[in-house]
N, C-alpha and C positions, 0 to 999 in steps of 0.2 A: 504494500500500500504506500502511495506518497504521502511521505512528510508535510506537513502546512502547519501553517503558523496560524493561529485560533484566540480572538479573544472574546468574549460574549460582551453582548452589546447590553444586556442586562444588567451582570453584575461583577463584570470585569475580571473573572474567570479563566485561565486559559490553559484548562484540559475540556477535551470534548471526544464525545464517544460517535463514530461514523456506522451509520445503517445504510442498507438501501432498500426500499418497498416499489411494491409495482402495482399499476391499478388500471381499472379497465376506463375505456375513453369512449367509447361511444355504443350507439345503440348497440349494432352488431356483436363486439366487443365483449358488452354485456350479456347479448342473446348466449353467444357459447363460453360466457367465461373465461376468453384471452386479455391476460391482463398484459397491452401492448404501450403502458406509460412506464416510466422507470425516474426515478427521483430519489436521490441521497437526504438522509437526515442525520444531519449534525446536530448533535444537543451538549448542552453545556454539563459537564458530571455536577455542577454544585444548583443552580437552581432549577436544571432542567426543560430551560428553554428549547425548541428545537426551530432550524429555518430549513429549507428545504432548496433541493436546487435540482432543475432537470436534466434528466440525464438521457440517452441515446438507446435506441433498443435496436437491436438487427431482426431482419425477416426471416434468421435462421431460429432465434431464439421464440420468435412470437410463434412458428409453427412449431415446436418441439412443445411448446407451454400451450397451443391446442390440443396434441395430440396424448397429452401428459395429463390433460385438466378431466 
């Protein structure tokens, strides 16, 4: 994972815990359950804030998370 430099904008903090979740975007999407969004959350280990940042999905991935779901 790369290194970055983190400080929270809350409570001026600067360790932060990195996730990533994925969610569905549209009708279709929804209809079968491909979740084709992808978005990092960063949140701060002391008061917990988290911001979110979008992130990239490939067409290999979204068909294997069809075929998977």
């Amino acid at each position: 994972m790369n290194q970055f430099s983190y400080r929270c904008p809350k409570c001026g903090n600067t360790q932060a815990e990195v996730d990533e979740i994925r969610t569905t975007g549209g009708r279709f999407s929804k209809i079968f359950d491909v979740q084709n969004k992808k978005f990092m959350a960063i949140s701060c280990t002391r008061c917990r804030y988290t911001e979110f940042y979008k992130g990239t999905t490939s067409t290999l991935g979204n068909l294997l998370d069809f075929f998977t779901s």
